[in-house]
C-alpha positions as CSV (number, residue, x, y, z in Angstrom):
1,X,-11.0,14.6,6.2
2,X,-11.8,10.8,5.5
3,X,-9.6,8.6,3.8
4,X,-10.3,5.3,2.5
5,X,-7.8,2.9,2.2
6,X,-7.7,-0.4,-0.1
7,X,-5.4,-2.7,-2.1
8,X,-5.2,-5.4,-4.3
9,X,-7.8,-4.5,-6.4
10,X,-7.2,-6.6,-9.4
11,X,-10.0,-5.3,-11.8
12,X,-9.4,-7.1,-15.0
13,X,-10.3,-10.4,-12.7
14,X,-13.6,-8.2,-12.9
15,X,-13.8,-6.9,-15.9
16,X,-13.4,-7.8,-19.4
17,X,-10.0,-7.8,-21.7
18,X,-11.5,-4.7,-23.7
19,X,-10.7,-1.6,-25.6
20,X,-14.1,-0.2,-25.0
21,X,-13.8,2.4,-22.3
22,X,-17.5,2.6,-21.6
23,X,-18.0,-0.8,-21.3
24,X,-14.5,-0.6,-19.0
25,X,-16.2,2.1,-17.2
26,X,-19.5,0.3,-16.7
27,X,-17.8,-2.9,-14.9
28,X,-15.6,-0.5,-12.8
29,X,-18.8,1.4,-11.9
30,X,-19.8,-2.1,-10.1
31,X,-16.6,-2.9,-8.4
32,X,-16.4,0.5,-7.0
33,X,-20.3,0.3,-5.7
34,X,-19.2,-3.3,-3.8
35,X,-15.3,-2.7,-2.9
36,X,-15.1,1.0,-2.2
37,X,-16.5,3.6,0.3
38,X,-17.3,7.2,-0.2
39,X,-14.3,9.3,1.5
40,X,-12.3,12.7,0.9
41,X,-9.3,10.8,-0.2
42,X,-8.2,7.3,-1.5
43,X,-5.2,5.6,-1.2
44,X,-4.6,2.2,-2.8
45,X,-1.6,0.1,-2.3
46,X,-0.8,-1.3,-5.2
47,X,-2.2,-4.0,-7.6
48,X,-4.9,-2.5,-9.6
49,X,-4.4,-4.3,-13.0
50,X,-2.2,-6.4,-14.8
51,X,-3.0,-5.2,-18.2
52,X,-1.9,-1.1,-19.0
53,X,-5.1,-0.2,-20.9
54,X,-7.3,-1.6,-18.0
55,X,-4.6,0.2,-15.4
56,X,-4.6,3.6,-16.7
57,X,-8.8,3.8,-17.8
58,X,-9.3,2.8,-14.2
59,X,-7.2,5.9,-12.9
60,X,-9.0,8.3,-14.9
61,X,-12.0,6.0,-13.4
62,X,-11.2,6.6,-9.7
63,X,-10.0,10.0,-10.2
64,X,-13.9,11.3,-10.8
65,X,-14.9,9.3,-7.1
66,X,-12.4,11.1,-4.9
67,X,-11.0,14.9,-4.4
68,X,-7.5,12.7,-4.5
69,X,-6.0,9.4,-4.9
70,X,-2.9,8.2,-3.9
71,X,-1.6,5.3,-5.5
72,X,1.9,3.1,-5.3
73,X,3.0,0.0,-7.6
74,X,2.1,-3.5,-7.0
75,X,4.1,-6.3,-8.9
76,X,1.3,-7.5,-10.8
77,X,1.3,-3.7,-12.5
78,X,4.5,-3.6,-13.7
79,X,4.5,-7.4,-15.7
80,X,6.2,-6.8,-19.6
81,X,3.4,-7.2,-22.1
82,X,4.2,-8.1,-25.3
83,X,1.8,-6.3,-28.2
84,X,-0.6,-9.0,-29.9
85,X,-0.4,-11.0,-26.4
86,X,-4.2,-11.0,-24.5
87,X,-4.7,-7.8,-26.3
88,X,-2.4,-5.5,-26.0
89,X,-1.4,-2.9,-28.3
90,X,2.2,-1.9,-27.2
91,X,5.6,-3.4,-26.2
92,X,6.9,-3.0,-22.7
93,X,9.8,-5.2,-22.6
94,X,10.8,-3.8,-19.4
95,X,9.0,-2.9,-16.0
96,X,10.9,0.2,-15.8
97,X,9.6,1.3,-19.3
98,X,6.0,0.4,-17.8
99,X,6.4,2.3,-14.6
100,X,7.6,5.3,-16.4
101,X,4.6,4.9,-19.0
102,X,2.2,4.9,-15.9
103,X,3.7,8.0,-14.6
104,X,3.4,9.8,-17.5
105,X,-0.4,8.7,-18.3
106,X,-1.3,9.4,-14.5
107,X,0.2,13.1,-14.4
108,X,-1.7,13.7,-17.1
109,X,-5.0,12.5,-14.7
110,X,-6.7,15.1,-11.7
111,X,-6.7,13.9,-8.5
112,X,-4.2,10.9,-9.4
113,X,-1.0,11.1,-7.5
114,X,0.8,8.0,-8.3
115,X,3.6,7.6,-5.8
116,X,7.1,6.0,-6.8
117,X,9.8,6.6,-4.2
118,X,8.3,10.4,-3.4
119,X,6.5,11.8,-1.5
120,X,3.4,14.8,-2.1
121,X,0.8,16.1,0.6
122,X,2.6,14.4,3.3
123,X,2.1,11.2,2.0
124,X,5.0,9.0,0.7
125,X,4.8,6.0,-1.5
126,X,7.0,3.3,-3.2
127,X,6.4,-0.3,-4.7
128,X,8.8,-1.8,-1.9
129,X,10.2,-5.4,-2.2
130,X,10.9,-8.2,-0.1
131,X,14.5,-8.7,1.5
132,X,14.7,-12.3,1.3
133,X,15.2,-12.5,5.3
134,X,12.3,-14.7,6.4
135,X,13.5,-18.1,7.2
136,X,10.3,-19.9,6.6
137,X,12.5,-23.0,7.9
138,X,15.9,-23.4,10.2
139,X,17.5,-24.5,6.7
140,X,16.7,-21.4,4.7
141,X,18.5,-19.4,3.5
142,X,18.5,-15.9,1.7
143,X,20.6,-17.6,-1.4
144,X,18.2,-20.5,-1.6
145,X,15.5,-17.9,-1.6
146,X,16.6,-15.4,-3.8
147,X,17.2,-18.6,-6.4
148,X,13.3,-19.7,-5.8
149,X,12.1,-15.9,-6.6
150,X,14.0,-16.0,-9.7
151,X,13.0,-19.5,-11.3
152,X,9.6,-20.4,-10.2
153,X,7.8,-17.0,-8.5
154,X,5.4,-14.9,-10.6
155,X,8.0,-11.4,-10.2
156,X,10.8,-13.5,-11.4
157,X,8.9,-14.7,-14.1
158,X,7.2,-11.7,-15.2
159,X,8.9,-8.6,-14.4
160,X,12.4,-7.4,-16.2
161,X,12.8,-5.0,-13.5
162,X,16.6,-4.0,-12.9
163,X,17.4,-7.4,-15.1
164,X,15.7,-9.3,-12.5
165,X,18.6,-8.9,-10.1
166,X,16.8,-9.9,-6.6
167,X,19.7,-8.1,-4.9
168,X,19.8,-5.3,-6.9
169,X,15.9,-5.0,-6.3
170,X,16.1,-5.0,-2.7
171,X,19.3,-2.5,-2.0
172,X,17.1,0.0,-4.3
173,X,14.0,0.2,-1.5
174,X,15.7,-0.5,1.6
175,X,17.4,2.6,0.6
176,X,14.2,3.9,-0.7
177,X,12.3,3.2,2.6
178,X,14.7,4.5,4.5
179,X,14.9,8.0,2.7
180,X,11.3,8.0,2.5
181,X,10.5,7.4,6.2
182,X,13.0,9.9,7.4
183,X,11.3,12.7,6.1
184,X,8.8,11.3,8.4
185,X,5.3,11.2,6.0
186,X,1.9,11.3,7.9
187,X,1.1,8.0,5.9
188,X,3.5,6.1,4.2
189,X,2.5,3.5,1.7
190,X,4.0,0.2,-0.2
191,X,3.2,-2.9,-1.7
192,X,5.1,-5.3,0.0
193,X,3.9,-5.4,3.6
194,X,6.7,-4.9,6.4
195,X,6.7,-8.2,8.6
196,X,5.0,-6.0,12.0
197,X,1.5,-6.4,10.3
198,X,1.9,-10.0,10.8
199,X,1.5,-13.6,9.0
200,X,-1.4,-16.1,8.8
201,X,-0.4,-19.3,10.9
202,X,-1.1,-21.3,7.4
203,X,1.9,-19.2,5.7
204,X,4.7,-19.2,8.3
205,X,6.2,-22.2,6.7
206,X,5.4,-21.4,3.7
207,X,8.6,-20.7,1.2
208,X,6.4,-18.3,-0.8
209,X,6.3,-16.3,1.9
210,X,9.5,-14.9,2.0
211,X,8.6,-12.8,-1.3
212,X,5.7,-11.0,0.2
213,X,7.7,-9.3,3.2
214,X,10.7,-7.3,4.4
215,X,11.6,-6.6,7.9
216,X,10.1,-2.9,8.2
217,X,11.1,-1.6,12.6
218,X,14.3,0.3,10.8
219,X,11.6,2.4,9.0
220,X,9.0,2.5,10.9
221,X,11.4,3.8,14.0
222,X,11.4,7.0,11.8
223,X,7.9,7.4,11.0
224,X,6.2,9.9,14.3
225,X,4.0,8.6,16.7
226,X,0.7,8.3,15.4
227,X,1.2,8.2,11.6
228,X,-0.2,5.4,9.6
229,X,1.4,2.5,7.6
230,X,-0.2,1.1,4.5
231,X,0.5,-1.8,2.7
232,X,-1.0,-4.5,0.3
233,X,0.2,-7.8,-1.6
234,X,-1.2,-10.3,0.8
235,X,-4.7,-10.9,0.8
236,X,-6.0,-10.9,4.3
237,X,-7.1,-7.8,5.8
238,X,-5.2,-6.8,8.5
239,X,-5.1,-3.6,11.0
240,X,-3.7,-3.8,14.2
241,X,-1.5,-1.1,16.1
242,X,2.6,-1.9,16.0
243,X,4.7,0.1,18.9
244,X,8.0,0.4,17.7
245,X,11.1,-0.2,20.3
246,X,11.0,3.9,21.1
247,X,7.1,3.9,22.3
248,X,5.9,5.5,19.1
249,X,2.6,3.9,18.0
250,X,2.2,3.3,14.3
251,X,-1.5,2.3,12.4
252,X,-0.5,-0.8,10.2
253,X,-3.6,-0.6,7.3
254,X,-4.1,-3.8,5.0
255,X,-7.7,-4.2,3.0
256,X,-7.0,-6.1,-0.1
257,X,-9.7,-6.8,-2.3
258,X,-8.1,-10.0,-3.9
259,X,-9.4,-12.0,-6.8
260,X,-12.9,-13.1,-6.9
261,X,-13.1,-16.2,-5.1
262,X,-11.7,-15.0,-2.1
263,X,-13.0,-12.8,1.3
264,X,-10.0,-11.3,3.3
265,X,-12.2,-10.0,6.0
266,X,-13.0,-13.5,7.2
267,X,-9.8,-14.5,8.8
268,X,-9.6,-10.9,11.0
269,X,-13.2,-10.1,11.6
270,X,-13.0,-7.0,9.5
271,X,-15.3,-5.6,7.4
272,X,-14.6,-2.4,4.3
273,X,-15.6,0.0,7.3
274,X,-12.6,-0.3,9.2
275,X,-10.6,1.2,6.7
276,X,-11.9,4.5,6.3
277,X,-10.1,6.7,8.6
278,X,-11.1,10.7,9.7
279,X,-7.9,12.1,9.7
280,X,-7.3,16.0,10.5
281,X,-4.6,16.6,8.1
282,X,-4.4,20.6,8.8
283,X,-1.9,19.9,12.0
284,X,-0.6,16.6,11.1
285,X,-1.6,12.7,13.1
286,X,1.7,13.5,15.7
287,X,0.2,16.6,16.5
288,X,-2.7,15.7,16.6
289,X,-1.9,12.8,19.4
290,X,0.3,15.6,21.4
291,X,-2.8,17.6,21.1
292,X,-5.5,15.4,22.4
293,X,-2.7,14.4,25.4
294,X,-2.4,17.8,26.4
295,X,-6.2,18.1,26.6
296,X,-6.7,15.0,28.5
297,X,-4.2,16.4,30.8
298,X,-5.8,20.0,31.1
299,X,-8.9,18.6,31.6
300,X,-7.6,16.5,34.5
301,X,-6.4,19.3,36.6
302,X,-9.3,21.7,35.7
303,X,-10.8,21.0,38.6
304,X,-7.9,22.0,41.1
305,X,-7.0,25.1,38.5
306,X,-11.4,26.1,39.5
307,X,-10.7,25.4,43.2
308,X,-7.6,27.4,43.5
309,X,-9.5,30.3,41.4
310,X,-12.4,30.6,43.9
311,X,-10.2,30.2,46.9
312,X,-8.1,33.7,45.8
């Protein structure tokens, strides 16, 4: 099966604010012809809209293109809206009343498996957050940066998720990761990026940086060798192979589509075709590997096993 994997797709930067689904659906029938590839499966981390109208009429969208789609939160979906504000028609005063709106309207959708701290088909999902860990500078510190988060970065400002408790936020998916990994998913997918898929030169000194990453070798030390690691929220494109400290080999996948004036491919080299994967799902990526190592293997010695044969 192919898989196509993407992030960051931010579709009311390409659509209009409207209530008119076929005029929704025509905008999102051009974004999909330039952003997306044809595949078995879809799996996007994170980010689609900021507005729930635009969010949920781009599910049902995306449902039609794919025989499944798996989707997890990104912080710009779960903003409150306020009804009468840039159009919308109801109140969600909280994030968590969003996300639980979302998973309502997307059970509701075929092929949309919208992934929050589960996991279905072998495939585990969850928002994530960042820890607060990265010391950007020698003076940093994770106070100093949990106080920058909640006064002056977009999430602080605009979520009302878990009262905006930074702590709070972070204990809830480092034990989410960690229950989610150990049950050891063939692909397992978040927003924020663990720090192994790596940081532009121009942000490593950045403060902002801190609220894009946490520090993700505890979980992936439980994921098998082989399986796949998907995340979004930055928007460079990234994929690169991470080998954990035990030897297992883990694909990091990052292809963000980002708002309009930017390309994500540039800095990498990468182009939309490097993220669609042929996976064979029936007997799972670790076996897979085993499998193709034990052939390699067989088909060294097959000459000595002929030899031996003909001699006797």
């Amino acid at each position: 099966m192919t898989y196509f994997f993407i992030s960051d797709l931010h579709v009311d930067f390409y659509s209009p604010l409207s209530r008119t689904v076929s005029l929704l659906h025509r905008y999102f029938e051009e974004f999909f012809e330039r952003y997306f590839l044809p595949a078995d499966v879809c799996c996007i981390a994170g980010d689609i809209a900021n507005n729930y109208f635009t969010y949920v009429e781009f599910l049902k969208f995306i449902a039609t293109k794919y025989s499944a789609v798996y989707v997890c939160f990104g912080n710009h979906d779960i903003i409150t809206e306020k009804a009468g504000v840039f159009g919308a028609e109801k109140d969600f005063p909280t994030s968590e009343g969003k996300m639980d709106f979302f998973l309502k309207e997307s059970a509701k959708i075929p092929n949309i498996r919208l992934l929050e701290n589960c996991m279905q088909d072998g495939i585990a999902g969850c928002m994530g957050m960042c820890d607060f860990k990265y010391m950007h500078t020698p003076g940093a510190s994770e106070i100093l940066n949990q106080m920058l988060w909640s006064t002056r970065w977009f999430d602080g400002r605009h979520w009302n998720y878990m009262r905006n408790n930074p702590g709070r936020l972070w204990e809830h998916y480092d034990v989410v990761l960690r229950d989610l990994s150990l049950k050891k998913p063939k692909i397992m997918m978040s927003h924020f990026l663990p720090l192994e898929f790596g940081m532009a030169e121009r942000y490593i000194h950045d403060p902002c940086s801190n609220f894009f990453y946490f520090h993700g070798a505890p979980y992936l030390e439980n994921l098998d060798d082989g399986s796949i690691y998907q995340a979004g929220h930055t928007h460079t494109a990234i994929k690169k192979t991470f080998v954990d400290l035990q030897g297992k080999r883990h694909l990091l996948l990052c292809n963000p589509v980002g708002y309009p004036d930017e390309n994500p491919y540039a800095e990498n080299d990468l182009r939309r075709e490097d993220f669609l994967i042929e996976l064979d799902t029936s007997i799972g990526l670790a076996a897979r590997t085993c499998i193709r190592g034990v052939k390699v293997m067989l088909d060294a010695y097959r000459p000595m096993f002929e030899e031996l044969t003909h001699t006797h």
